[in-house]
N, C-alpha and C positions, 0 to 999 in steps of 0.2 A: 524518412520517418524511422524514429528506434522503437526497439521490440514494445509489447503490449508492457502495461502495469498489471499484475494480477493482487488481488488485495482476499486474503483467504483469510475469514472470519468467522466465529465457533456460534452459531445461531443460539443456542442453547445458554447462553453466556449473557446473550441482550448485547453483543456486539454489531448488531448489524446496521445501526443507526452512526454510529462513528465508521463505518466501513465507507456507509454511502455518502455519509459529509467527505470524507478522506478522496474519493474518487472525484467527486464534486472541482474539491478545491487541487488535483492533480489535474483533472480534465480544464481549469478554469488558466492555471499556474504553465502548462507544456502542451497547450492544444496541437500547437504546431511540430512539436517534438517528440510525440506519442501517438503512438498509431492506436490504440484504445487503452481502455482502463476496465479490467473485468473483476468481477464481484462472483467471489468461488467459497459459497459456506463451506466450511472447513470439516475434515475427517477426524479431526482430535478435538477433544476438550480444552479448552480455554486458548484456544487457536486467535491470532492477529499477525500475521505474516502479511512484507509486502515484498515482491520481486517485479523488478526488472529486465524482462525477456526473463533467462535462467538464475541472476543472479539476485540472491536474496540481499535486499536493501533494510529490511528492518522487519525484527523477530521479537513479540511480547515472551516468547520466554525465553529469549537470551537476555531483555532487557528487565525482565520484570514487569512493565506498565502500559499500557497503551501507547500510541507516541502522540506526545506534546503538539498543536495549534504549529505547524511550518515545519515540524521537526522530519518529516518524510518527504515533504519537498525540498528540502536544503537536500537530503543524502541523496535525493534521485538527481538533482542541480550537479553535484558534486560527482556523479557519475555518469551524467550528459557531459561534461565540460573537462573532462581529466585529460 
């Protein structure tokens, strides 16, 4: 099994509905390849961070936006598989 998914999300924001779809469809996508997926409201404002074990896979403010319908499962795919 590889490290947890943690998906850290800014409550205050109304992110927490795309956090739990997002773990949903990682839990549904790498059942076998993820030992869990943990749901960690966030310390910062306008927070949507996802990492794998330590390494961060996808940042709303490095990107600007939410991430797109598969777009956090391709880079966790991409980082199970390198």
């Amino acid at each position: 099994m590889e490290d947890p998914v943690t998906i850290e999300y800014c409550v205050p924001c109304g992110f927490e509905k795309q956090a739990v779809q997002l773990a949903e469809e990682i839990k549904d996508q790498f059942s076998e390849r993820i030992s869990q997926v943990i749901l960690e409201p966030a310390q910062s404002i306008g927070s949507f961070e996802v990492s794998l074990g330590e390494e961060l896979v996808f940042s709303k403010k490095n990107s600007g936006s939410l991430p797109h319908p598969g777009e956090v499962g391709q880079l966790i795919m991409m980082r199970l598989f390198k």
